[in-house]
C-alpha positions in Angstrom: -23.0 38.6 -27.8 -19.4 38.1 -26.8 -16.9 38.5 -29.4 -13.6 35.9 -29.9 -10.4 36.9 -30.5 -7.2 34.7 -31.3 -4.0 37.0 -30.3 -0.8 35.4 -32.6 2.5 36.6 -31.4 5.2 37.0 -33.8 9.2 37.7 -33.6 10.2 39.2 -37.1 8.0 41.5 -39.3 8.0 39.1 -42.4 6.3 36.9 -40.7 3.8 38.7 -39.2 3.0 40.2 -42.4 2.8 36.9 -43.9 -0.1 35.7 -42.0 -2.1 38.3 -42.7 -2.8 37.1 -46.8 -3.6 33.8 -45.8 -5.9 35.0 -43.1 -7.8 36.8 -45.7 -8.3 33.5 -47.4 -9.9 31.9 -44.4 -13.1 34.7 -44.2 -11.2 36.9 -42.4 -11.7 40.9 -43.4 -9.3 43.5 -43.1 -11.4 45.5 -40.6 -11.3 42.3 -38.5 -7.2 42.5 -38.3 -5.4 45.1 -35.5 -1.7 44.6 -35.6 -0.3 45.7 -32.2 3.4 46.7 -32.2 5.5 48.9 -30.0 7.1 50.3 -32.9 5.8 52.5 -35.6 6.0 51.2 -39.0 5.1 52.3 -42.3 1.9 52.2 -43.9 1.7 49.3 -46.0 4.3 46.9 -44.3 2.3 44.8 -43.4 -1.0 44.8 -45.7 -2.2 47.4 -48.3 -5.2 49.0 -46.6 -7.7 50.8 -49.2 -9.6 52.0 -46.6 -10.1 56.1 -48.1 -8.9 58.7 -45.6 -11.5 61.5 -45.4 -9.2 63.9 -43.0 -9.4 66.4 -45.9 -13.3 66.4 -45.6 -13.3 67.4 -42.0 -10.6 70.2 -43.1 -12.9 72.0 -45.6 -16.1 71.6 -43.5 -14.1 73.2 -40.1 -13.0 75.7 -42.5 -16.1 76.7 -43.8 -17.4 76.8 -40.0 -15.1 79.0 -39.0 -15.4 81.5 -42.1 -19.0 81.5 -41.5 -18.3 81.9 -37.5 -16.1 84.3 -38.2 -17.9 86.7 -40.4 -20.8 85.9 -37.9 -18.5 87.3 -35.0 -16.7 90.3 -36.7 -19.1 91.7 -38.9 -21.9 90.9 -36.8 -20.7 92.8 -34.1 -20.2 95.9 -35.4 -23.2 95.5 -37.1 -25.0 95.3 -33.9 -23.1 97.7 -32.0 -23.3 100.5 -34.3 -20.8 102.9 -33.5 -20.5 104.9 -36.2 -17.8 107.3 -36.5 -17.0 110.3 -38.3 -19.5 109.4 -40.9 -18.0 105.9 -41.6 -19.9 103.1 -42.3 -19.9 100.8 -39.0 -18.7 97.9 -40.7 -14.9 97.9 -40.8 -13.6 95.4 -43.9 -10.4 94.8 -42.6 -11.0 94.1 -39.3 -13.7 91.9 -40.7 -11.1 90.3 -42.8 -8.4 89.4 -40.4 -10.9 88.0 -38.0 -12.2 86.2 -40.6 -8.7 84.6 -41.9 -7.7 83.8 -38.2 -11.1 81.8 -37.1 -11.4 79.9 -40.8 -7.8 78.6 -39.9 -8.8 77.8 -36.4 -11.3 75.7 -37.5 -9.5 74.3 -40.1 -6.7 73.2 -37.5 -10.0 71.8 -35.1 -11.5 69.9 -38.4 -7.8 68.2 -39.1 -7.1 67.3 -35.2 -10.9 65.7 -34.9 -10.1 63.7 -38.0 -7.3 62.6 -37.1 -8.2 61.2 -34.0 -10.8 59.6 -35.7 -8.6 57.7 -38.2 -6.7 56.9 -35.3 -9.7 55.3 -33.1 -9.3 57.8 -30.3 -10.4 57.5 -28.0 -10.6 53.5 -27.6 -12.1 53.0 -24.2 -12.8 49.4 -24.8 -10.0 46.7 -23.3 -8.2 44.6 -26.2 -6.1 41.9 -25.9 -2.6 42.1 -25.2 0.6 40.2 -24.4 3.3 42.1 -22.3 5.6 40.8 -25.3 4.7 43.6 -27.1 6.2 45.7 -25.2 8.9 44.1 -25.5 9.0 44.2 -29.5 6.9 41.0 -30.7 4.2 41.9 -33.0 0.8 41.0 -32.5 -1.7 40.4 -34.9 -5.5 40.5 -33.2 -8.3 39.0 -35.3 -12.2 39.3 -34.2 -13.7 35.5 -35.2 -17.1 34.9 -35.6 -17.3 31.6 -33.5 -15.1 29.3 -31.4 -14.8 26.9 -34.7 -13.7 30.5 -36.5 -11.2 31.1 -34.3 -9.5 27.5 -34.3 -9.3 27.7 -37.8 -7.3 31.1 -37.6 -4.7 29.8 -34.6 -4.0 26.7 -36.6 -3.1 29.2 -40.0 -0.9 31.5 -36.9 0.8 28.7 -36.2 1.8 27.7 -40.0 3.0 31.1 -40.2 5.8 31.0 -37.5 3.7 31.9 -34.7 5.6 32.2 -31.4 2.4 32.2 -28.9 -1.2 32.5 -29.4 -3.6 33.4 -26.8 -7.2 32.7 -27.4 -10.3 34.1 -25.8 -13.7 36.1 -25.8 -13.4 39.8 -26.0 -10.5 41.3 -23.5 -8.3 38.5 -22.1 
């Protein structure tokens, strides 16, 4: 099933972010809404997302990982070598420990950088939309529609909103 997709372009920030309230009033969800802007701006200019952000989830189970990995490698190697030296037991604690340290950070650092990318969507190897204005510094503001009725509905609240150019379509256009 091909998906539609109204593309409103915007000059100014305000009202970009102005559209998106009454959008929400017309069926359309929050997931459903990508703005598309060459410039970075800060979280909540343009809608409050409450979507949770579970990066510190994938943090404590890489952690974990590599603590378990990590005692796995040190200690289990010199458990399986068995050199054993001057009468010393052939598990060395220390060596264990630092080994230990270094790999539960290592996969801490792994967990963070995969959620992270996740949040972000990457990698996206889909085609969206898009309007060389962008790059330019227009806004965009991409909204999935159910149907063709949908998606008139959405272009005609754009437009009330101080829409410069809308592009219309089905999936990538």
């Amino acid at each position: 099933m091909r998906q539609y997709t109204v593309l409103g372009m915007y000059d100014h920030v305000d009202s970009a972010a102005a559209a998106i309230g009454p959008l929400g009033e017309i069926d359309v969800e929050e997931h459903d809404i990508k703005v598309l802007t060459m410039a970075p701006y800060p979280h909540g200019t343009f809608y409050k997302d409450e979507t949770p952000i579970p990066i510190w989830r994938f943090s404590l189970i890489g952690g974990l990982a590599g603590f378990v990995t990590g005692i796995a490698l040190a200690g289990g190697t010199q458990m399986l070598m068995n050199l054993i030296v001057g009468g010393k037991s052939p598990l060395s604690l220390p060596a264990v420990g630092v080994l230990t340290y270094e790999i539960t950070l290592l996969g801490t650092v792994l967990g963070t950088l995969i959620a992270l990318l996740w949040m972000a969507g990457l990698p996206n190897w889909t085609q969206r939309a898009y309007d060389d204005s962008i790059s330019a510094g227009a806004i965009g503001l991409l909204v999935n529609c159910r149907d063709e009725e949908h998606a008139n509905m959405i272009e005609k609240t754009m437009l009330r909103h101080k829409a410069v150019k809308i592009k219309k379509g089905q999936d990538d256009f």
